[in-house]
VMD Tcl script that draws the C-alpha trace (Angstrom):
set ca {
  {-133.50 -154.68 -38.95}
  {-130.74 -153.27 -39.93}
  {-129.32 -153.73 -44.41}
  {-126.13 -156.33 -44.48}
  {-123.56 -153.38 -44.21}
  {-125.01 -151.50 -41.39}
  {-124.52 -154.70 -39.76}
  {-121.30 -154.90 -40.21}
  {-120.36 -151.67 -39.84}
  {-121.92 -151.80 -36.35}
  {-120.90 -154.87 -35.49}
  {-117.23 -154.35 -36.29}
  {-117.03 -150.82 -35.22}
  {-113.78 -149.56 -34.49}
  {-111.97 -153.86 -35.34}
  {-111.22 -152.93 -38.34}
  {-107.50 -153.28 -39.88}
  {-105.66 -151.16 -42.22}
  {-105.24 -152.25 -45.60}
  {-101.88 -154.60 -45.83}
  {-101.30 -154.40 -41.79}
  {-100.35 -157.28 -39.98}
  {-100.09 -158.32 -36.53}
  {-97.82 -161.81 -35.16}
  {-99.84 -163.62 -32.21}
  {-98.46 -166.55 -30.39}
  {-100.58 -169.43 -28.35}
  {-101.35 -168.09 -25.94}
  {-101.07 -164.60 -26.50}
  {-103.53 -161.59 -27.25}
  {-103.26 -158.58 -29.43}
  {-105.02 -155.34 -29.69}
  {-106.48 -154.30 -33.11}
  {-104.57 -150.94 -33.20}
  {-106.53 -148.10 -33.25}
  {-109.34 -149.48 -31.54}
  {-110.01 -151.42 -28.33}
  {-110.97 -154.63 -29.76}
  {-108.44 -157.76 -28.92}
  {-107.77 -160.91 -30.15}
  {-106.88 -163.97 -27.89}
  {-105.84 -167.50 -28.50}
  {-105.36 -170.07 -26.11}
  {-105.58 -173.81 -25.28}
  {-108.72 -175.39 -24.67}
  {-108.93 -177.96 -22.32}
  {-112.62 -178.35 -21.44}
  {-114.22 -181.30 -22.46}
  {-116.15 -181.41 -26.14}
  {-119.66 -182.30 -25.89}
  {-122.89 -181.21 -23.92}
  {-124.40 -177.79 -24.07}
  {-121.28 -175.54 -23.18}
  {-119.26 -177.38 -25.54}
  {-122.02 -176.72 -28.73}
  {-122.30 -172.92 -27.07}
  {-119.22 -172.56 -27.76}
  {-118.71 -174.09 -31.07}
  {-121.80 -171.23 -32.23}
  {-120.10 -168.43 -30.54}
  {-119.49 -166.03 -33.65}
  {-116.88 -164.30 -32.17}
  {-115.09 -167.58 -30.79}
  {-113.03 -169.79 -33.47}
  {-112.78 -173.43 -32.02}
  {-109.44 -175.17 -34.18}
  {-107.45 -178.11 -34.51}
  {-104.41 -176.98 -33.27}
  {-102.77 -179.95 -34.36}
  {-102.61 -178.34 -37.76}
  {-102.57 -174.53 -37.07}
  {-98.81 -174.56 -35.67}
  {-97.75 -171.97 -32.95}
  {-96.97 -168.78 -35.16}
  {-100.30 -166.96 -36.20}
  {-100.68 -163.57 -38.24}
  {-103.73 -161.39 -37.91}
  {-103.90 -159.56 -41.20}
  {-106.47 -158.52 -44.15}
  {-106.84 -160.02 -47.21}
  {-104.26 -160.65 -50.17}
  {-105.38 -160.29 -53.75}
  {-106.16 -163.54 -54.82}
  {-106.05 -165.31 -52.15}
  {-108.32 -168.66 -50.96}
  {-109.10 -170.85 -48.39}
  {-112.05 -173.50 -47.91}
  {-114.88 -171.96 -46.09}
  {-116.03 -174.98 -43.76}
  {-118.97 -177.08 -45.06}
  {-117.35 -176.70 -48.66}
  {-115.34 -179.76 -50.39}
  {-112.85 -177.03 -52.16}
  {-111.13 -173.77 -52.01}
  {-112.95 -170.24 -53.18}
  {-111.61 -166.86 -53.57}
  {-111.94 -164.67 -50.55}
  {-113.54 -162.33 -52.32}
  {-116.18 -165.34 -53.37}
  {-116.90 -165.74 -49.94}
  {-117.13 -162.34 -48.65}
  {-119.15 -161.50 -51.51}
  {-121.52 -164.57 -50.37}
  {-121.35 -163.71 -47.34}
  {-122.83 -160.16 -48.45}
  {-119.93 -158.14 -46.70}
  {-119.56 -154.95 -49.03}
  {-116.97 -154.22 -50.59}
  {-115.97 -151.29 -48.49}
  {-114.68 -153.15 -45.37}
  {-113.71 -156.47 -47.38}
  {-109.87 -155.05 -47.25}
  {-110.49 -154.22 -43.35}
  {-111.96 -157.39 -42.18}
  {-109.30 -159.23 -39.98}
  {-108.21 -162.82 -40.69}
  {-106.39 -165.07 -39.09}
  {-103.63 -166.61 -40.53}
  {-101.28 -169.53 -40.36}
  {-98.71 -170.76 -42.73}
  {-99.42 -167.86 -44.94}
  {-102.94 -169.81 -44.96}
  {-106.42 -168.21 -43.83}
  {-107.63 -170.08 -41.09}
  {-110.32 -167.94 -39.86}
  {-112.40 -164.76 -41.13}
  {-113.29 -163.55 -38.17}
  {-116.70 -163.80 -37.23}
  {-117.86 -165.20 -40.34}
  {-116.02 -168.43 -41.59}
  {-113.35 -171.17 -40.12}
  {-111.26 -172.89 -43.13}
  {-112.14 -176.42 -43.06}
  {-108.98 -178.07 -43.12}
  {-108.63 -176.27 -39.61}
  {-111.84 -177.11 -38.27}
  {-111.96 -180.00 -35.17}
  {-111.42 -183.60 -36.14}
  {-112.72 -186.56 -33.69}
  {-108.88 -187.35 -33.73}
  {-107.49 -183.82 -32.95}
  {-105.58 -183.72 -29.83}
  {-105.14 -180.36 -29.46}
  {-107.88 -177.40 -29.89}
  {-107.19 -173.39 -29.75}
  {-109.67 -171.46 -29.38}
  {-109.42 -168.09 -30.83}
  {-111.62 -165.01 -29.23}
  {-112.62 -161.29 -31.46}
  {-113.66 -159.69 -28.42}
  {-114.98 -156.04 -28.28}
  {-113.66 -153.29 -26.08}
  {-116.92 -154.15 -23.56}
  {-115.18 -157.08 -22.95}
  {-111.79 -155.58 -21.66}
}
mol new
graphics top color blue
foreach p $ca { graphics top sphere $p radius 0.5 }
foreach p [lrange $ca 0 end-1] q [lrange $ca 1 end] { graphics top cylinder $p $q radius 0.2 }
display resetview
């Protein structure tokens, strides 16, 4: 088994962003993490939502399933801001980031490396780890985006 950072180091090998770099993705678009071969893709969903592919999905950790009735068209793929918050879904209010990533026993290392999706200067998604709630998918949302980290095997 491998300790809480191997983990991440191996699972994120090579996605990792610079400190302070950021990266503009539309719906639908892709970008590729420079540096490395890993991409991230957006794009609407139009499946239906329920039944066993639909809950695959959802548990995908790689795979962020939003309301884009909320998340608007103009995403930024960046890493973390001093400071800054969001409200990891399941939670009733905001915590730092570095609350959550600290939680979520990411060391401290790669915390300024990990990418995050962004919206409205907002974090929407830590990828692979946490969707903000206030993006997450409503019975009433009309419109979902899903949002793929996929590794350079999947190219």
């Amino acid at each position: 088994m491998l300790a809480a950072g191997e983990e991440v180091d191996t699972i994120l090998q090579g996605a990792w962003l610079k400190a302070g770099e950021e990266l503009g993705l539309s719906i639908p678009g892709e970008v590729v993490l420079p540096g490395s071969e890993w991409r991230l893709i957006t794009r609407v969903y139009t499946g239906t939502r329920s039944g066993a592919p639909w809950e695959a999905l959802l548990a995908e950790r790689w795979t962020a399933a939003l309301n884009g009735t909320v998340l608007g068209e103009a995403l930024m793929v960046r890493t973390r801001r001093r400071g800054e918050r969001f409200q990891p879904q399941g939670l009733d209010g905001t915590q730092k980031l570095s609350t959550f990533m600290s939680n979520a026993r990411i060391p401290q290392r790669f915390r300024d490396r990990i990418p995050l999706l962004v919206s409205k200067d907002e974090v929407v998604w830590v990828c692979g780890y946490r969707i903000d709630e206030r993006y997450t998918i409503k019975p009433d949302t009309e419109r979902i985006v899903l949002v793929r980290l996929l590794p350079p095997e999947n190219t």
